[in-house]
C-alpha positions in Angstrom: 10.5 1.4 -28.7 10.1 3.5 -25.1 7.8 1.8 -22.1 5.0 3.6 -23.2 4.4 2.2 -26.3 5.4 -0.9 -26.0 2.6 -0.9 -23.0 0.5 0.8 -25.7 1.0 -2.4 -27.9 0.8 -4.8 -24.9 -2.6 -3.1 -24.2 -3.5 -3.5 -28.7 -2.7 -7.3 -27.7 -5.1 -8.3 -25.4 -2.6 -9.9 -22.9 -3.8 -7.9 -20.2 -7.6 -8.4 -20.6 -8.4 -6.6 -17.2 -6.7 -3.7 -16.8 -8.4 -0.5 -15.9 -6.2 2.0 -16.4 -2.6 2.7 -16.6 -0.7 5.9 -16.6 3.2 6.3 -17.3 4.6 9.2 -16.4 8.6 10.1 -17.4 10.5 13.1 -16.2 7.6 14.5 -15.0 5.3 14.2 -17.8 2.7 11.7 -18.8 3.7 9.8 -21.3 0.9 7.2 -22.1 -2.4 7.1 -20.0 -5.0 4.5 -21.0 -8.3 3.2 -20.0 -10.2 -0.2 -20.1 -13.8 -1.5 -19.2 -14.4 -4.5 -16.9 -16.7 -5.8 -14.1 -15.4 -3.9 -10.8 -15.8 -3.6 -7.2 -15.6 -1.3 -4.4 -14.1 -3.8 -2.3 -16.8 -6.5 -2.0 -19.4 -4.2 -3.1 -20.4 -5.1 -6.8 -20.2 -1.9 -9.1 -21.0 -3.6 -12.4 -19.9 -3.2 -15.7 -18.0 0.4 -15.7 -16.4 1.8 -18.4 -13.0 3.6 -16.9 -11.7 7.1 -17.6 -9.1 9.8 -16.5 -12.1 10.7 -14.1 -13.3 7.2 -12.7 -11.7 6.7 -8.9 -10.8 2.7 -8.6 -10.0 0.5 -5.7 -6.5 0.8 -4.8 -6.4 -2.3 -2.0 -3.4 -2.7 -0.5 -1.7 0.0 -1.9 -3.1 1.9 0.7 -0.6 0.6 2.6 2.1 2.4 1.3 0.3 5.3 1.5 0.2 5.0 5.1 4.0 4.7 5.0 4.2 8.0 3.5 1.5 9.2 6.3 4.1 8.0 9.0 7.0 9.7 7.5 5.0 12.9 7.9 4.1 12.3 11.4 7.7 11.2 12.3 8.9 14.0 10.6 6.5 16.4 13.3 7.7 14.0 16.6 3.8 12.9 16.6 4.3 9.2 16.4 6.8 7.1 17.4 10.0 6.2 16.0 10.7 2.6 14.2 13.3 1.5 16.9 10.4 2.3 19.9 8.4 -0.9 21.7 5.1 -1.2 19.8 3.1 -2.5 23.0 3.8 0.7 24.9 1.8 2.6 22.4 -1.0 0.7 23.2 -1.0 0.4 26.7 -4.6 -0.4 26.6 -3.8 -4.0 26.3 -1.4 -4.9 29.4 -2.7 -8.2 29.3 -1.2 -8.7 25.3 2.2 -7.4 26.5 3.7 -10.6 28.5 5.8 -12.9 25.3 5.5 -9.6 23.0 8.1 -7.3 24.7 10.4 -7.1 21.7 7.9 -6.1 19.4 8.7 -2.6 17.6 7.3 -0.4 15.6 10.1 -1.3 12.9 7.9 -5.0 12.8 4.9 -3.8 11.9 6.6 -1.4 9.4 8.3 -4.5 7.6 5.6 -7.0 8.7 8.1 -9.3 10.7 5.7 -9.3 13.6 6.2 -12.9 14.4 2.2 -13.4 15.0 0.0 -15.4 13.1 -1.4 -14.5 10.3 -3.4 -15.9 7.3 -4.3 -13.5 3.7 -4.2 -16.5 1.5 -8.1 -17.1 1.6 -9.9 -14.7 -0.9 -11.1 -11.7 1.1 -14.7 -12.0 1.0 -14.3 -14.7 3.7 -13.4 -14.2 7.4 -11.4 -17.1 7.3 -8.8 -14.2 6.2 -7.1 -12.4 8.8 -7.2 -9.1 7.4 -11.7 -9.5 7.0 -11.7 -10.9 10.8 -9.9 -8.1 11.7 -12.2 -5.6 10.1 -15.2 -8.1 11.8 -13.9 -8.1 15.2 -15.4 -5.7 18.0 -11.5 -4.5 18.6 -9.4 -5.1 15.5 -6.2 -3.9 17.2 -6.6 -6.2 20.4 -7.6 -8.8 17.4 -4.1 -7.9 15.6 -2.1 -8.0 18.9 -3.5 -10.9 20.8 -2.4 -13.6 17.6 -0.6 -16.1 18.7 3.4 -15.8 18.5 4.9 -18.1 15.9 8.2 -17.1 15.9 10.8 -14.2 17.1 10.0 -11.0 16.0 12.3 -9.5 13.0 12.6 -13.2 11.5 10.3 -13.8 8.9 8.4 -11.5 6.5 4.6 -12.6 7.1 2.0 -11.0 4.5 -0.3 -9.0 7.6 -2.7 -6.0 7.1 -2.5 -5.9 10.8 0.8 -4.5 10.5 -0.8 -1.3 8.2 -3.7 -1.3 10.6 -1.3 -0.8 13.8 0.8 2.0 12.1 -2.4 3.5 10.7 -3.7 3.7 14.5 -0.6 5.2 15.9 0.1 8.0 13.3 -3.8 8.7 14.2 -3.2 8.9 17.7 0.0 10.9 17.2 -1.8 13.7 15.0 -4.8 13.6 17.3 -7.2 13.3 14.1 -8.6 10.5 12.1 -6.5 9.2 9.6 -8.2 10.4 6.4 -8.1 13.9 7.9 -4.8 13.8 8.3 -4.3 12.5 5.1 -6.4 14.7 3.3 -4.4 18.0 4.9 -0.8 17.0 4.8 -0.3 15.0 1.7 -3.4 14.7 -0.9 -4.6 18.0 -0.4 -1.8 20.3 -1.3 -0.8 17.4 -4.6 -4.3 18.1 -5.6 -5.6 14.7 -5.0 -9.4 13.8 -4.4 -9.2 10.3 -2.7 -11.8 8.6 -0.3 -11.0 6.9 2.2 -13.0 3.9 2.9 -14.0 3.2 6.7 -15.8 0.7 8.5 -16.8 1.2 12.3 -16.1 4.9 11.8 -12.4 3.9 11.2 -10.2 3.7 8.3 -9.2 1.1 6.8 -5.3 1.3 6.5 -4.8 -2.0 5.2 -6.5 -1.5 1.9 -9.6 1.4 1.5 -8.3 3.9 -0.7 -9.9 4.9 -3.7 -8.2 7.6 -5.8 -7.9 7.6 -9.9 -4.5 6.6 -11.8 -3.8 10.0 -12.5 -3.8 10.8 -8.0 -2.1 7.5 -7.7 0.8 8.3 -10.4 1.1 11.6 -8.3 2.3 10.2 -5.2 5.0 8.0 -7.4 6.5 11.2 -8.4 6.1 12.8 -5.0 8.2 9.5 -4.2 11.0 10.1 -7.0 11.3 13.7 -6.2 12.5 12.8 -2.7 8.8 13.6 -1.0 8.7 17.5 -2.3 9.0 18.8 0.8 5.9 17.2 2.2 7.3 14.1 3.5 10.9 14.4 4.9 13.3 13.0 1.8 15.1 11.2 4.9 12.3 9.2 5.6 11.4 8.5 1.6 15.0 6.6 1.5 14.4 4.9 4.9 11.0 3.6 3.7 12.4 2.3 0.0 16.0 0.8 2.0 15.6 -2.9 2.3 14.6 -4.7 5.0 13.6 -8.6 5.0 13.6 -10.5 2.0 10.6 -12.3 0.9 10.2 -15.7 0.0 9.9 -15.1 -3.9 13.2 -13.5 -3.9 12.2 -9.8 -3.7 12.4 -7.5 -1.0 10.6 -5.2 1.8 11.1 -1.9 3.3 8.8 0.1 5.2 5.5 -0.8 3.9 7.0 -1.0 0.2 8.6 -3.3 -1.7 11.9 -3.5 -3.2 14.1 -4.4 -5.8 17.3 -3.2 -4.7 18.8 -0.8 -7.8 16.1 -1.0 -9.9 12.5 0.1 -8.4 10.2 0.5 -5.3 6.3 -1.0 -5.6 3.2 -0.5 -4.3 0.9 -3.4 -5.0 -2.8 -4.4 -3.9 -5.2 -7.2 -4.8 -6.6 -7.4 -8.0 -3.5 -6.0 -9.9 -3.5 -2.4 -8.5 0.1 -1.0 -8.5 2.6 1.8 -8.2 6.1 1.1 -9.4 8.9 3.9 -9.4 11.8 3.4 -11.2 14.2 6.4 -9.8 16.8 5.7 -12.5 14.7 6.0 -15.2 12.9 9.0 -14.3 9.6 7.0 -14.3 6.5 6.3 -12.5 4.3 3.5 -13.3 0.1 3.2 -11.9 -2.0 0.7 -12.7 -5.4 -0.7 -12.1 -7.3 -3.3 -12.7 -10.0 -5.9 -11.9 -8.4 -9.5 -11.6 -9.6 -9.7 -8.0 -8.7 -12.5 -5.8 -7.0 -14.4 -8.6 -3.8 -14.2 -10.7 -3.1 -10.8 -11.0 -2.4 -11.5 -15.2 -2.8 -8.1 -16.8 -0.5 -6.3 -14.5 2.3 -9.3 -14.5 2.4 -8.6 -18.1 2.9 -4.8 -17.9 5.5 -5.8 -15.2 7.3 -7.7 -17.8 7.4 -5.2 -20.5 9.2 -3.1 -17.1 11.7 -5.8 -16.6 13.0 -5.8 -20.2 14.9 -2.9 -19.8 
């Protein structure tokens, strides 16, 4: 039995009680696309009880931080933003107060999240005891992100930070000269076809997690991943962004805002059990979604499982 049905039978089970939709696509073709009903939320918003379809735009969270990777690449690609190897502090020269016991900061640290500041996600994110929400809350979220104290050198330690997203999102928007979801929405969803909103708050986007797009949009950009970026984002930069760069603590591994499981598959993942996961070898492309917010993200472990087996 292929992936697709034996996520078709995973799905018959019940051991994935809150996904919201799933599409597999292989060699370019969808292969199984299903759809679920569950209590949902547009980030803290309530939405109710919705019944999903091919239609129905969902929540991506932190996959939006990928996204931004793929942003990046396109900027690099036009010499708008900096490169990874540049100092990040000069690109914010705003702050000369931050810079003093932060001069080896790069762009490359935010890109892996290595900054070396403090940081805390592991409170659910409807409190601002979490980084990322007193970020949001702050009256300058990238002063907030910048002034954390230093823990540790730069480079040394992979530290969960949607800071990191939020400073990359903020350069490639000063590079292009345009907000973000402009940007976003005339280099890269608008000629795959793709109808996503872009969540903001303060007039801002929110590159650490405010994407909303439907499985079908998100599977797209997989397969603009596999096919080496399809002349919209430079194929260098889509192996630079999946090559592996700090190992994480549970034994997998990060690249540029993705991560990585060297010689088997790239992810995209965000809270509540949204994913993207591109298996090149195989030719496939895996988006999920679903509504296991701020807990253990069950129904798309077990559809991760059923990806491991082969």
């Amino acid at each position: 039995m292929g992936i697709a049905g034996r996520i078709d039978e995973l799905l018959s089970s019940g051991k994935a009680p809150n996904l919201h939709g799933v599409v597999v696509v292989q060699d370019g073709q969808i292969v199984l696309e299903r759809y679920g009903a569950g209590d949902d939320f547009r980030l803290n918003d309530p939405l109710g009880h919705v019944t999903f379809d091919a239609g129905t735009p969902h929540d991506l969270r932190s996959v939006t931080k990928s996204v931004v990777a793929l942003l990046y690449g396109i900027a690099l690609g036009d010499g708008l933003v900096p490169s990874p190897g540049d100092g990040l502090l000069q690109h914010f020269p705003q702050y000369p107060d931050l810079v003093e016991g932060r001069e080896r900061l790069t762009v490359e640290h935010a890109l892996t999240m290595t900054l070396g500041l403090e940081w805390d996600e592991s409170v659910p994110y409807t409190s601002s005891a979490n980084s990322e929400i007193a970020m949001e809350e702050a009256p300058d979220r990238y002063r907030y992100i910048l002034s954390r104290p230093v823990i540790e050198e730069p480079g040394k330690r992979w530290l969960y930070c949607g800071g990191a997203s939020a400073l990359i999102g903020r350069l490639i928007a000063d590079g292009v000269k345009a907000p973000l979801e402009e940007f976003a929405r005339e280099r890269l969803f608008g000629p795959l076809g793709i109808d996503a909103e872009w969540m903001t708050y303060r007039g801002v986007a929110m590159a650490a997690s405010g994407l909303r797009m439907r499985p079908r949009d998100l599977a797209e950009l997989g397969r603009l991943v596999l096919e080496g970026g399809r002349g919209l984002v430079p194929e260098s930069w889509i192996g630079e962004m999946q090559r592996s760069r700090v190992r994480i603590a549970d034994g997998h591994e990060y690249g540029y805002q993705w991560y990585v499981t060297p010689g088997r598959w790239v992810a995209a993942h965000g809270n509540g059990g949204q994913a993207l996961v591109v298996v090149p070898d195989r030719r496939l492309v895996v988006a999920l979604t679903a509504g296991d917010y701020n807990s253990d993200q069950v129904s798309t472990a077990a559809v991760m499982e059923e990806l491991r087996k082969d």
